[in-house]
C-alpha positions in Angstrom: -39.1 -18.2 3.8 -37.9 -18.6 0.1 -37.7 -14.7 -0.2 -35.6 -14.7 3.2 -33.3 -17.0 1.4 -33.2 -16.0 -2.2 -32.3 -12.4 0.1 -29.7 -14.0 2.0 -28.0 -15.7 -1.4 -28.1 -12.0 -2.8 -26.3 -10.3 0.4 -23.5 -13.6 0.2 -23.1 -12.6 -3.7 -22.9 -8.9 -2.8 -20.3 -9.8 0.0 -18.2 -11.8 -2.4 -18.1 -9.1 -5.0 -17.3 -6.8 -2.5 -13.6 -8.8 -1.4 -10.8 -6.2 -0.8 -8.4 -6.1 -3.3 -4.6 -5.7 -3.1 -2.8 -3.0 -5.6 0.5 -2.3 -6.9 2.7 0.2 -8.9 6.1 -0.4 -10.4 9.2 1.8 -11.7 7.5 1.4 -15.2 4.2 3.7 -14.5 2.4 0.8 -14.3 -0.8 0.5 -11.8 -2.3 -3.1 -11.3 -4.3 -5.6 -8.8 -1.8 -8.1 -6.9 -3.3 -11.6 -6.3 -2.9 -12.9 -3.3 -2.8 -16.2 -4.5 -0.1 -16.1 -6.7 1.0 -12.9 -6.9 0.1 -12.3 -10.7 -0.8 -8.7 -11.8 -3.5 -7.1 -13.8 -3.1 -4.2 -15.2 -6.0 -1.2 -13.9 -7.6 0.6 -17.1 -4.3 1.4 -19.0 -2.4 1.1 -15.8 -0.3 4.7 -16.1 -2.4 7.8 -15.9 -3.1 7.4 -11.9 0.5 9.0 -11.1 0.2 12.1 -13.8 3.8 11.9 -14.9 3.8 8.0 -16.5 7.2 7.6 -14.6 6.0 4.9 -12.0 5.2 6.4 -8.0 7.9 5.7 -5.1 4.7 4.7 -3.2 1.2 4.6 -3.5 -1.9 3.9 -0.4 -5.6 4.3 -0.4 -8.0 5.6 1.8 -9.5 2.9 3.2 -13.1 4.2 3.1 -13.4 6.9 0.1 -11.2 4.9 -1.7 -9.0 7.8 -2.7 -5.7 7.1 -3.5 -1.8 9.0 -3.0 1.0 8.5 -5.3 4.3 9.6 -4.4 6.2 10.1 -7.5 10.1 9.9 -8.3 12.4 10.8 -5.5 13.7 13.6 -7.8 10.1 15.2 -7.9 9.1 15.8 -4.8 5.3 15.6 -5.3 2.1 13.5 -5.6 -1.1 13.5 -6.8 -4.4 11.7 -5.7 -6.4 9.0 -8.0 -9.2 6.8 -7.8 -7.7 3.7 -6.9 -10.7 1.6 -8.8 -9.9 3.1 -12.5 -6.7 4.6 -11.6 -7.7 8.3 -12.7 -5.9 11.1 -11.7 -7.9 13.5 -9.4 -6.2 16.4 -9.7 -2.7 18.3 -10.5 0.1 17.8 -8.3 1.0 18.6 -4.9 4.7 19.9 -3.6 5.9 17.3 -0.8 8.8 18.5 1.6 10.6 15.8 0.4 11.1 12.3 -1.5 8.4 10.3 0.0 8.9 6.2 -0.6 6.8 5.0 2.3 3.0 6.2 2.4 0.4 4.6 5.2 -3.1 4.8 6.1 -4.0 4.7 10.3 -7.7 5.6 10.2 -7.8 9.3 8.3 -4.2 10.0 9.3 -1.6 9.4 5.9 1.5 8.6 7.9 4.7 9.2 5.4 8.7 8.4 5.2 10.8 10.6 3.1 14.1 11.9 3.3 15.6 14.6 2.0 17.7 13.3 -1.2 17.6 10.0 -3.0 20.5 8.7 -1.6 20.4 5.5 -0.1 22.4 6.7 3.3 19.9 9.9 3.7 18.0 9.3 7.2 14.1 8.6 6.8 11.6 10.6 9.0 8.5 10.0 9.8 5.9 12.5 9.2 2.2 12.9 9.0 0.6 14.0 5.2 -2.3 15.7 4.1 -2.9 14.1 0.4 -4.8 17.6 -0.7 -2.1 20.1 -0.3 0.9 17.9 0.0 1.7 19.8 3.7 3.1 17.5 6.6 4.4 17.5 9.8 7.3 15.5 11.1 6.6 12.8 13.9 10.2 12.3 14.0 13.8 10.4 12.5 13.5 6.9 12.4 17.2 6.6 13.0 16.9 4.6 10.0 18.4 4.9 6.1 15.6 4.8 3.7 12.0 3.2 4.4 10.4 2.2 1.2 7.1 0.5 2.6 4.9 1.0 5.4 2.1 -1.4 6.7 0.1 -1.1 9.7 -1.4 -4.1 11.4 -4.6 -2.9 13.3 -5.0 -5.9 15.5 -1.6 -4.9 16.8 -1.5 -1.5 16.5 1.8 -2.1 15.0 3.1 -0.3 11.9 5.8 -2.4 10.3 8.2 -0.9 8.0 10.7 -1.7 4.9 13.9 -0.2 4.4 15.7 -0.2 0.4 18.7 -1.6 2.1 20.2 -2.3 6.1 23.4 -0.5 6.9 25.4 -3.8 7.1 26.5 -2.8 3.5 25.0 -5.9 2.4 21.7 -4.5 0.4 19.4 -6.6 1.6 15.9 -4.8 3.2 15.0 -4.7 7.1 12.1 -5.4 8.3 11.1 -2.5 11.4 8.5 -1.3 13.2 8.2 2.5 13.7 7.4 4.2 17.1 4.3 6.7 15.7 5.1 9.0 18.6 9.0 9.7 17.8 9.0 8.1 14.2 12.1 6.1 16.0 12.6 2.5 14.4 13.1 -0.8 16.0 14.8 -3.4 14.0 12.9 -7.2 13.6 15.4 -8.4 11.1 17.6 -9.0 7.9 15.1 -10.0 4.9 17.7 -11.8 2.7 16.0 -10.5 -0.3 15.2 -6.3 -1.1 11.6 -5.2 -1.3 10.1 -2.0 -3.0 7.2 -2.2 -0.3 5.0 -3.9 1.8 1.4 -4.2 2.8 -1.3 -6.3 4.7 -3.6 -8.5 2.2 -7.6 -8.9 3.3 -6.5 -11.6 5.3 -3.9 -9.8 7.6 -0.8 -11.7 6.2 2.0 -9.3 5.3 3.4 -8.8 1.5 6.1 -7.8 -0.5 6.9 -6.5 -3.5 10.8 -7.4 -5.2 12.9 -5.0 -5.7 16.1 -4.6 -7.7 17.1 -8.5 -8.5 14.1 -9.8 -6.8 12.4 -7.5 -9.6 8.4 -8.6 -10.5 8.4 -11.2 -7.3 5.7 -11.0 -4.7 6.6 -12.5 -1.2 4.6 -13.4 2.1 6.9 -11.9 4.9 6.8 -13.1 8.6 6.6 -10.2 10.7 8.0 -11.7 13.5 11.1 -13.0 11.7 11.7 -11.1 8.4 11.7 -14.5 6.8 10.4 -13.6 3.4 8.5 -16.7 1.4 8.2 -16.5 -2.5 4.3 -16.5 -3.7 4.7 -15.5 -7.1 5.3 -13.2 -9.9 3.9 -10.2 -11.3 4.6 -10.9 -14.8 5.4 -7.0 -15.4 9.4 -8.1 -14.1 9.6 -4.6 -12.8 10.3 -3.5 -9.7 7.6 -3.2 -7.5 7.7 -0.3 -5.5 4.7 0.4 -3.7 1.4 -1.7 -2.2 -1.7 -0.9 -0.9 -4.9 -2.3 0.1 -8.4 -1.5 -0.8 -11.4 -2.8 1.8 -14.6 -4.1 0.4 -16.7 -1.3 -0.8 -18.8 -1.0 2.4 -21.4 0.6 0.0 -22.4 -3.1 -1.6 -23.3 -5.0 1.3 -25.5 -2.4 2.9 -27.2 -2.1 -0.6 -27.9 -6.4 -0.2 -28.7 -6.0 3.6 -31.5 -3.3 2.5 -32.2 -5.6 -0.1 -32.8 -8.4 2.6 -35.1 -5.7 5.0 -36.9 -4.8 2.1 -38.0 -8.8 1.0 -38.5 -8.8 4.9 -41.2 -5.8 5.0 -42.9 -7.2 1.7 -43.9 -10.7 3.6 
């Protein structure tokens, strides 16, 4: 019985070790965990080699089981390269993209991707479907929609949400949409009040987002039903944050404690 439970204590440890972790990247090159307590960042190993050009990423995501990362770099570029999103080392050279990329998405294996054709904050947004090794894609469709800066996909839903830099009131604040991932057409939740570099779901499924522009180095909670962004905290980089992702908890760790567990088990 004490072996069953000193196992059980060792699986609980592993489990906590194991916590997803939320990540960001900035216009500075800088790559860094996001707490989701208070929004403070720390930087990953020197925090600039995961993007291969030390000029920030437009967007970053990571598989969610290999742990293999994309980063879209500048709009003026036109490529990405992959990293490992746990030391934030570059895995390879570049890739060509078709176009600026700013919004990068994970639905199972599929990289989901917004880009448009320029940098301009009028050029429409389409989305498109990515292959991270040799930067080829294939459009789903325009999003009828300026430029969207952040994806997020909410699985219990089936929803992907989506970010725009600004709305086409003139006013520069970010919408909050959901994309159709059939026609890539978007559907508009609501005005934001504030403009956001990107978004993403934390381990507990409540939406973020990163400041952009004056609301540079801010995190926010966002409601996706209403738009209504909530301030949680600052970075402490005060750059602009301008892309999110979230890494699940290394599967590998808790089978390690569970075989851990079955092995105390067959030793009794």
């Amino acid at each position: 019985m004490t072996h069953t439970l000193s196992a059980l204590a060792c699986l609980a440890g592993a489990t906590t070790l194991a916590a997803a972790q939320l990540y960001g990247s900035d216009n500075a090159g800088n790559y860094f965990l996001v707490s989701e307590i208070d929004g403070t960042a720390t930087l990953v190993g020197d925090g600039s080699t995961y993007n291969n050009n030390g000029l920030g990423a437009t967007e970053i995501e990571v598989h969610p089981a290999t742990g293999v990362g994309f980063a879209a770099h500048p709009s003026t570029m036109f490529t990405g390269n992959r990293y490992d999103a746990l030391s934030g080392a570059s895995l390879g050279a570049n890739v060509d993209l078709v176009g600026a990329f700013s919004g990068l998405e994970y639905v199972g294996d599929t990289l989901y991707g917004t880009y448009g054709a320029g940098s301009g904050g009028d050029d429409p947004s389409t989305l498109a479907i990515l292959d991270p090794l040799t930067g080829n894609s294939v459009d789903v469709g325009l999003s009828g929609i300026g430029v969207i800066n952040g994806l997020a996909y909410d699985p219990a839903t089936g929803t992907m949400y989506a970010s725009t830099s600004q709305n086409a009131l003139g006013n520069g604040n970010s919408w909050l949409v959901t994309l159709d991932l059939d026609t890539g057409e978007a559907t508009i939740i609501g005005d934001m009040g504030i403009v956001v570099g990107s978004i993403e779901f934390g381990q507990n499924g409540q939406l973020f987002g990163g400041g952009g522009r004056f609301e540079r180095g801010n995190i926010y909670t966002i409601n996706p039903d209403t738009a209504e962004p909530t301030l949680l905290g600052e970075t402490g980089l005060n750059t602009v944050v301008t892309g999110l992702t979230l890494l699940p908890a290394p599967a590998g760790i808790a089978v390690l404690g569970l075989a851990g567990l079955l092995a105390v088990r067959r030793r009794r």
